[in-house]
C-alpha positions in Angstrom: 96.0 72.9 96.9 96.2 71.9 93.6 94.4 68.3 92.4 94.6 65.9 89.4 91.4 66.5 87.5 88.6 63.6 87.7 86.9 61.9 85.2 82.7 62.4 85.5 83.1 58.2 86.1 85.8 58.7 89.4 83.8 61.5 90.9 80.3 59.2 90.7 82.7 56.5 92.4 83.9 58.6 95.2 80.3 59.4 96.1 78.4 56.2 95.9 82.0 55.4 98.0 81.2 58.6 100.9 77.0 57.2 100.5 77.9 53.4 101.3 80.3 54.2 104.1 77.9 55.8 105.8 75.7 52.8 106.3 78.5 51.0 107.6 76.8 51.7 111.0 73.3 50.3 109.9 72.2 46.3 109.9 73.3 46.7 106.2 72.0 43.9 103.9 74.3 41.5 101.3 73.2 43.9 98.5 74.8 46.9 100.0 77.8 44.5 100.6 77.7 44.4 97.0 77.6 47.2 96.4 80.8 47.8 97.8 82.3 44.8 95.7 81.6 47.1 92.8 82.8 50.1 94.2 86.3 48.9 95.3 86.8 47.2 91.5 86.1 50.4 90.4 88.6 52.5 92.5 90.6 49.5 91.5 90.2 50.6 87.8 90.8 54.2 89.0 94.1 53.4 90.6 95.4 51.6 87.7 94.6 54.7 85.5 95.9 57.2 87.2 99.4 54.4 87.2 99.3 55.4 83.4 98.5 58.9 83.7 101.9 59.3 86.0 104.0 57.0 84.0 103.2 59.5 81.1 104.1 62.3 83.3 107.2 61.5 84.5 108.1 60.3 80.7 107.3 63.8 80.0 110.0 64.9 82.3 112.6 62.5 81.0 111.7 63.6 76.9 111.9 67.2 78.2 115.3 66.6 80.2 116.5 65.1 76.9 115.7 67.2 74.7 116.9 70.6 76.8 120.8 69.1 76.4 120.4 66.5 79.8 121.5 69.9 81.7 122.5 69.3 85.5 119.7 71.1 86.9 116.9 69.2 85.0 118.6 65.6 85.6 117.9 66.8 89.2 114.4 67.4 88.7 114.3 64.1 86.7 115.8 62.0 89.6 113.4 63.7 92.1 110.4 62.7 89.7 111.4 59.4 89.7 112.1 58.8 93.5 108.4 60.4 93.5 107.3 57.0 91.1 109.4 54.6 92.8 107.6 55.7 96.7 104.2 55.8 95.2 105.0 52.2 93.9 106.4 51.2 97.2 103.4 52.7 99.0 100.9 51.5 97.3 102.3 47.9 96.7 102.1 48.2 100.5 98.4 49.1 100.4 97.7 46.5 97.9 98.6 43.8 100.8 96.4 45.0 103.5 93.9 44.5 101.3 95.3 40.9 100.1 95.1 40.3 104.1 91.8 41.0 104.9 90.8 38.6 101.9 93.0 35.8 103.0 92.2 35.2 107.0 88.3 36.0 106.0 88.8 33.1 104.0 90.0 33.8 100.7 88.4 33.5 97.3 86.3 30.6 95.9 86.9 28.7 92.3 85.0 31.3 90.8 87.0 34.2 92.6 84.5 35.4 94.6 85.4 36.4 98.5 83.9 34.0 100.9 84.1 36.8 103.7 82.6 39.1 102.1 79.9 39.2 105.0 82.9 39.2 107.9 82.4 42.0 110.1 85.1 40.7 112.9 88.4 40.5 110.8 89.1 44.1 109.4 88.7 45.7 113.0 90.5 42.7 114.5 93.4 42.6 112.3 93.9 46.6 112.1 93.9 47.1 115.8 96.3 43.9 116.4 98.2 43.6 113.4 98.3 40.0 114.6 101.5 40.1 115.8 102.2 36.5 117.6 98.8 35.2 115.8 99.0 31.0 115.0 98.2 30.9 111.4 99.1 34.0 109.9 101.3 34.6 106.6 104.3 36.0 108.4 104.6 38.6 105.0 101.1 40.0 107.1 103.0 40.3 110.6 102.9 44.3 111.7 100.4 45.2 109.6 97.6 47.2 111.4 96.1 50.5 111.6 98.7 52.7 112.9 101.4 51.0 110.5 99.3 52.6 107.4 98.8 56.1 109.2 102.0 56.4 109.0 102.5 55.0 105.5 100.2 57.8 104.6 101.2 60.5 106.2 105.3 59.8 105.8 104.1 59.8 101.9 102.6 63.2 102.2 106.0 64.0 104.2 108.0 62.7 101.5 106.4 64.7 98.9 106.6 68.2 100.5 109.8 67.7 101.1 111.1 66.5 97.8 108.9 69.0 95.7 109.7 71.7 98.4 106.4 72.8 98.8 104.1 72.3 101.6 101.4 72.0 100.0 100.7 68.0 100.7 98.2 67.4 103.6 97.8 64.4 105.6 96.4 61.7 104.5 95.1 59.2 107.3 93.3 62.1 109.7 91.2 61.3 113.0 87.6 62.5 113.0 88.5 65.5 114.7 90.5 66.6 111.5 87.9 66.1 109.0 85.0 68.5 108.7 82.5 66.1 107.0 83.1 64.1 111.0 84.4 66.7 113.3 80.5 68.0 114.6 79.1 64.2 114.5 78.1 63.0 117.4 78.7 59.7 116.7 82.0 60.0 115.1 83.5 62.9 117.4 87.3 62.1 119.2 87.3 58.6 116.7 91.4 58.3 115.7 92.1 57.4 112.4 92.1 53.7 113.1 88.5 53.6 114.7 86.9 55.9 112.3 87.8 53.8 108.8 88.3 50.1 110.4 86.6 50.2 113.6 83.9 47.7 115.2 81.4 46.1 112.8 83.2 47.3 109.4 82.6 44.7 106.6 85.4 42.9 105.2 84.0 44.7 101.4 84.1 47.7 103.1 87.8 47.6 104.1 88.9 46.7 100.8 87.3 49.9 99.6 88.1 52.1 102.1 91.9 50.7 101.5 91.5 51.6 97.7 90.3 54.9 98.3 94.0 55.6 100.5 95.6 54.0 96.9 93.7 56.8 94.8 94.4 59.3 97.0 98.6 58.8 97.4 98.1 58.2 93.2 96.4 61.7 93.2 99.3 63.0 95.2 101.9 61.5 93.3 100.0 63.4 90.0 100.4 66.4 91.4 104.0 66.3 92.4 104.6 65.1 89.2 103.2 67.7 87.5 104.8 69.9 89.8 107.9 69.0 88.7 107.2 68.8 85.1 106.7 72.4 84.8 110.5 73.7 86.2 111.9 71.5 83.6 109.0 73.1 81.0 107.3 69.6 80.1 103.8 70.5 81.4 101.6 69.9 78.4 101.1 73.6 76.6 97.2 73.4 75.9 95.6 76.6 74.6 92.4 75.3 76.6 91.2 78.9 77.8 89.6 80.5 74.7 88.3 83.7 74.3 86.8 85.8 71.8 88.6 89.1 72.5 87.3 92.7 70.9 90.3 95.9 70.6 88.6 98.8 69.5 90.4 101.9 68.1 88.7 104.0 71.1 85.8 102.9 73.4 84.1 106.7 72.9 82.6 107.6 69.6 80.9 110.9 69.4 77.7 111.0 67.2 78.5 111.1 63.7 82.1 109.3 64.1 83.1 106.0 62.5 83.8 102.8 65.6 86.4 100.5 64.8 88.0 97.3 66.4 89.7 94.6 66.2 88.2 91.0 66.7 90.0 87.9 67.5 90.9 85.0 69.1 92.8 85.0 72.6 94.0 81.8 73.9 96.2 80.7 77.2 97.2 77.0 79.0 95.9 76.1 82.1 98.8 74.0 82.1 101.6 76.5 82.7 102.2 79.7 84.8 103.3 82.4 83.0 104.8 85.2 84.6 104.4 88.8 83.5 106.1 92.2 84.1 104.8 95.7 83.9 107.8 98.3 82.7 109.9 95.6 84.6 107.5 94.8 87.9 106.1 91.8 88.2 101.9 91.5 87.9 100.2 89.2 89.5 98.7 86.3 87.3 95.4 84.4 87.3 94.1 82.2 85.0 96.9 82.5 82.7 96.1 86.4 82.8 98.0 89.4 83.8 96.1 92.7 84.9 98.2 96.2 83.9 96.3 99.0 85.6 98.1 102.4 86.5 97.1 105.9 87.2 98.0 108.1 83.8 100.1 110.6 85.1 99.7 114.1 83.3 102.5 114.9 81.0 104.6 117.8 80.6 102.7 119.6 77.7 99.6 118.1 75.9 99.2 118.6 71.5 96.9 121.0 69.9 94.2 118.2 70.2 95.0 117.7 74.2 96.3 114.5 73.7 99.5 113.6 75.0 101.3 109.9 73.6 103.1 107.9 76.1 103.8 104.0 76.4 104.6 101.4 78.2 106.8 97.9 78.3 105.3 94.5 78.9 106.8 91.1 78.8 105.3 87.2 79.3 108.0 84.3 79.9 106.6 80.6 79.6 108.6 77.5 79.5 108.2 75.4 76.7 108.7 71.9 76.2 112.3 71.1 76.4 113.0 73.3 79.0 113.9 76.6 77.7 112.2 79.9 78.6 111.0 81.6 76.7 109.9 85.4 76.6 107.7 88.0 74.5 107.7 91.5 74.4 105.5 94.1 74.0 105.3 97.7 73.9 102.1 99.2 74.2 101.2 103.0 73.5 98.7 105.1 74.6 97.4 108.6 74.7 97.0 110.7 78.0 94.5 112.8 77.3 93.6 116.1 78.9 90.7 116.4 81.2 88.2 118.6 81.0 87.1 120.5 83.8 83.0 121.4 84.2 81.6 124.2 86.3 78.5 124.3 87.1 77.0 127.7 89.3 74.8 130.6 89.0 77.2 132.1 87.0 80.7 130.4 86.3 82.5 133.8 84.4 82.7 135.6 87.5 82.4 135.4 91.7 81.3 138.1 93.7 83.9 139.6 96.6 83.2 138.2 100.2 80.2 136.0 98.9 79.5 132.2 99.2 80.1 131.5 95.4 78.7 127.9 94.9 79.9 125.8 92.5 80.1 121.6 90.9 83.6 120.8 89.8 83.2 118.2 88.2 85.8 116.0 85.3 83.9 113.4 83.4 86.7 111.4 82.0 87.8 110.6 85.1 84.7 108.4 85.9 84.7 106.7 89.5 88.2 107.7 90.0 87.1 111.3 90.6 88.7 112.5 93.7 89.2 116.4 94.3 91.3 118.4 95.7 91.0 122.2 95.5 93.3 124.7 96.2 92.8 128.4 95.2 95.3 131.5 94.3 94.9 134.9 94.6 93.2 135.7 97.9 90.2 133.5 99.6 88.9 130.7 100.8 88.0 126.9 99.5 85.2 125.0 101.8 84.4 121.6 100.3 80.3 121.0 99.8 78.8 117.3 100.7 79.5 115.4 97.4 82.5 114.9 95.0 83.1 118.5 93.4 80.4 120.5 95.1 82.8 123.5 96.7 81.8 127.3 98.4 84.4 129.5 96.8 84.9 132.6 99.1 86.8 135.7 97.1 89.0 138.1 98.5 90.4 139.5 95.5 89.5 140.8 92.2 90.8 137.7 90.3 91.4 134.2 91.6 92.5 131.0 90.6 90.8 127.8 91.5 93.3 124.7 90.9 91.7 121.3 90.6 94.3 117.9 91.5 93.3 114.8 91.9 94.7 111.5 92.9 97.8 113.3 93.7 97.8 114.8 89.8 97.1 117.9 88.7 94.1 118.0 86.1 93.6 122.0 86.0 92.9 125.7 86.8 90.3 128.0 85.7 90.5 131.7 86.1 87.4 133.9 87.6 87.1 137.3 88.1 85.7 138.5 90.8 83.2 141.4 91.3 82.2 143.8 93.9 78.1 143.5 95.2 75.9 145.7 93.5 74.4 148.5 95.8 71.0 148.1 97.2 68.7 150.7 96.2 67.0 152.5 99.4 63.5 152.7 99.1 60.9 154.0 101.3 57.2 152.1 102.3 54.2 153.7 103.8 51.2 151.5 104.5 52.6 148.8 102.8 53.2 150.9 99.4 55.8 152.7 98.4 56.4 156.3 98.4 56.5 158.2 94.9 59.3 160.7 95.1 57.9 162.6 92.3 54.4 163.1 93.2 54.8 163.6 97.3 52.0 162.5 99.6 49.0 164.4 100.5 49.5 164.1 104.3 52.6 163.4 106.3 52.5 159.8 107.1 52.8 158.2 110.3 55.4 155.4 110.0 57.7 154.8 107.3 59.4 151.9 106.6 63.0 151.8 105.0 64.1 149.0 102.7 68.0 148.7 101.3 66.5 146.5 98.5 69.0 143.9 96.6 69.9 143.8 92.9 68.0 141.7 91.3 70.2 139.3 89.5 72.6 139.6 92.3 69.9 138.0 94.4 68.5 135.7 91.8 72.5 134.4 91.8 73.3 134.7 95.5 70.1 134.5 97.7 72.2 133.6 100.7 74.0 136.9 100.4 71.8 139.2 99.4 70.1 140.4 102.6 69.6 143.6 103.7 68.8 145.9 106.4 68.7 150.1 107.2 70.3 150.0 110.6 70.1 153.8 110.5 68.6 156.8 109.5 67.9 160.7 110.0 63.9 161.8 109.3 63.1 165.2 108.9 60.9 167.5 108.4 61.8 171.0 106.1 59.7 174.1 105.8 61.5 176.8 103.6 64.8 175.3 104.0 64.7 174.9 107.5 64.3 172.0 109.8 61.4 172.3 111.9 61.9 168.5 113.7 64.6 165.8 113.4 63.8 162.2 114.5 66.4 159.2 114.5 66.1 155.7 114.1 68.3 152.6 114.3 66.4 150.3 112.3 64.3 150.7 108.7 60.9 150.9 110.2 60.2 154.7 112.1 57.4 156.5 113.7 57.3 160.1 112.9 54.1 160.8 114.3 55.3 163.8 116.2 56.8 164.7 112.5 53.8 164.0 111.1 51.5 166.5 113.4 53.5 169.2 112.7 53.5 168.5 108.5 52.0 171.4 106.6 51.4 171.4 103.0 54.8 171.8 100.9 57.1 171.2 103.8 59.2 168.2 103.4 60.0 165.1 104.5 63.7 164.5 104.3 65.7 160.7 104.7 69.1 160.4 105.2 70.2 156.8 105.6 73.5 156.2 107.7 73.9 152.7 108.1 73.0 149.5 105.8 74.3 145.8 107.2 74.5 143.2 105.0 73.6 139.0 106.2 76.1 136.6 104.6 75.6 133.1 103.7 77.3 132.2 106.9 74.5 134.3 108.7 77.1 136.8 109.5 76.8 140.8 109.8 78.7 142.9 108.6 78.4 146.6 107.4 77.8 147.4 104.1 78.6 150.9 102.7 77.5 150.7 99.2 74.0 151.9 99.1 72.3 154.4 97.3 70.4 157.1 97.2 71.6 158.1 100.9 69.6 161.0 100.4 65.5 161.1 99.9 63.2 163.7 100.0 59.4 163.2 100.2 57.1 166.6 99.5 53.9 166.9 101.5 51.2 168.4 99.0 
């Protein structure tokens, strides 16, 4: 809820007010009776400011309601500010006597107007759990005035103002213990009803008076803010540029190396005192501090200029009341340019994927900062899996050329085109105790065992580790003499014993390897055939 702004002076009041009511439940000496003296002459002092400061409100109103042409709608305002005046006055007049009683039966004032029962501790609780009626004695203007007479004083007030403001906004005033948070988990105020917790047993007669002036400041505080309230539909809330700001528009907030900055400095300045309300391209924003916030997604554009920038704009418009009445509106149109992201890859190789491999690659688009959020769709033939971070995706091509599309937040940024290659063949080569076999030289005895590797290319691998494993899953060994075979062995992996080969080997026969079957382990761990290999044909001479 919205509250009259205090003065450094009432603040330290209502604190040294909260400090000495505190001690109302301590063997409190004359000095912190006091004490109490001064604060109630200061709430006192309070009150009767914050009388001026709503007098000058509500003449605000009536200049304004003048001014504007006496239209019918602000008269109404006018008479509802006025009915606002004319119940604070009644209620606090009201207030003003309670505290007039509890001076007069504690025994009144002496000749140099100071209270005589200033030490009384019996009369406040007495009188505002009685209200005396019936009592011998008593100033009959005093008759029904006790405790639950000024609850609901208060709280009708508070009634009185949501209704004729027509906001609820107005709390009770006079609340139980129970209501209050500074009480409700106090021991030894817990369950205490209005009455008992501000006038109950032992309260001073001083301290009544400024617990009574206290209820005045408050119901003047409320009255303030109804006031004010009602100033502003009729536009006579003070306009007072009291939010200032030193406010910086440069020409673009990137500057390459080597490029000139410019901006704008000035002055930006808005009032406390109104509320403004702002539209977007004809929605409403929502508005704090006298500020509106504009923030939309750019949409991409139909076609972008030779420098990728695209020029849009956009309509805003701020309506105020000003004094008098009359709103009053300003329009702006604001333009901007769209510009056209740029999309990064990062991979191995980003000009072309290889067929049936696990292509990795970083999609990434820098000017869209935090915003970033892909979504990847690819043409052509294959498969998109999405990596652990933002723009880390396995592309898995089926085709010879694809198209990888990259949206996000529902727009369409780009597409970049790949081609896509076929795996190099594996070069078969042949091992024999762990070196390997020179075709063109021979061996000088048949060996034993051979072993026989489908070896990768070697950028392919340096690329693609994942998918460039393979394996001989089959082969045909044997052994020649003058054209002939002499023995045949068969093997379904790439490491063989010919021994038998081998003890039969004389010198210039022939040890000839035909390879049948290469597999190939994917990046997916998956086998699969693989029938591009070469040679598929060796021959090793025995010298």
């Amino acid at each position: 809820m919205a509250a009259v702004k205090e003065t450094p002076r009432q603040k330290m009041i209502g604190m040294m007010y909260l400090v000495l009511t505190a001690l109302l439940a301590l063997n409190v000496s004359s000095s912190v009776l006091d004490k109490f003296i001064i604060i109630n002459q200061s709430l006192e002092e309070t009150a009767r400011e914050k009388v001026k400061l709503n007098q000058g409100v509500l003449d605000r109103v009536s200049k304004a309601v003048s001014e504007a042409g006496n239209r019918d709608k602000d008269v109404a305002v006018l008479e509802k500010a006025k009915k606002v005046r004319e119940e604070s006055e009644r209620v606090t007049k009201e207030l003003i006597a309670y505290k007039e009683m509890f001076i007069e039966v504690s025994g009144g004032r002496d000749e140099n107007d100071n209270l005589l029962g200033k030490n009384d501790v019996d009369v406040v609780s007495s009188l505002m759990n009685s209200g005396m009626k019936g009592s011998p004695g008593i100033d009959p203007k005093f008759q029904g005035k006790n405790g639950v007479a000024m609850e609901n004083l208060l709280n009708e007030y508070a009634g009185f103002l949501n209704e004729i403001t027509n906001e609820n906004r107005f709390h009770a005033i006079a609340q139980g213990a129970d209501s209050l948070a500074v009480f409700k988990d106090d021991p030894a105020q817990k369950g205490k009803n209005f009455v008992d917790l501000n006038f109950g047993y032992n309260t001073p007669m001083v301290g009544g008076l400024a617990t009574v002036s206290e209820f005045q400041n408050r119901v003047l505080s409320y009255e303030g803010i109804a006031l004010e309230a009602l100033a502003r539909k009729v536009g006579a809330g003070d306009i007072k540029f009291d939010q200032i700001v030193a406010m910086v528009r440069p020409e673009s907030r990137v500057v390459a190396a080597g490029a000139r900055y410019k901006a704008e400095l000035f002055i930006a300045a808005s009032s406390s005192a109104i509320d403004p309300e702002m539209t977007f391209n004809g929605r409403p924003l929502n508005v704090q501090d006298g500020k509106g916030l504009v923030e939309f997604i750019a949409t991409p554009p139909g076609s972008y200029n030779e420098n990728g920038l695209a020029e849009k704009a956009y309509e805003t418009a701020i309506t105020i009341k000003l004094p008098g009445g009359q709103d009053t509106t300003f329009t702006s149109t604001q333009k901007y340019f769209v510009a056209q992201p740029v999309i990064q890859i990062q991979s191995a190789s980003v000009q072309a994927l290889y067929l049936n491999c696990g292509n990795e690659l970083d999609v990434q688009v820098p000017s869209l900062g935090t915003n970033y959020d892909p979504v990847f769709q690819l043409s052509g033939g294959g498969q998109v899996i999405k990596g652990a971070r933002k723009g880390q995706i396995t592309i898995i091509p089926r085709a010879t050329e694809v198209t990888l599309s990259v949206s996000s937040g529902g727009n369409k940024i780009g597409s970049q085109n790949f081609k896509v290659k076929r795996i190099p063949r594996p070069e078969i080569k042949v091992y024999s105790n762990g070196r390997e076999v020179d075709q063109k030289k021979g061996v000088k005895r048949a060996p034993r065992s051979l072993n026989i590797r489908a070896v990768s290319d070697e950028s392919f691998e340096q690329f693609l580790p994942k998918d460039a494993r393979f394996r001989v899953t089959g082969a045909e060994i044997a052994l020649v003499r003058a054209g002939r075979a002499v023995s045949v062995t068969r093997a379904t992996s790439g490491k063989i014993s010919i021994a038998n080969l081998a003890a039969q080997a004389r010198p210039g026969d022939a040890i000839v390897i035909e390879v049948k079957n290469v597999q190939r382990l994917n990046f997916r761990k998956d086998i699969e055939p693989f029938y591009n290999f070469g040679p598929r044909i060796i021959n090793i001479r025995v010298n």
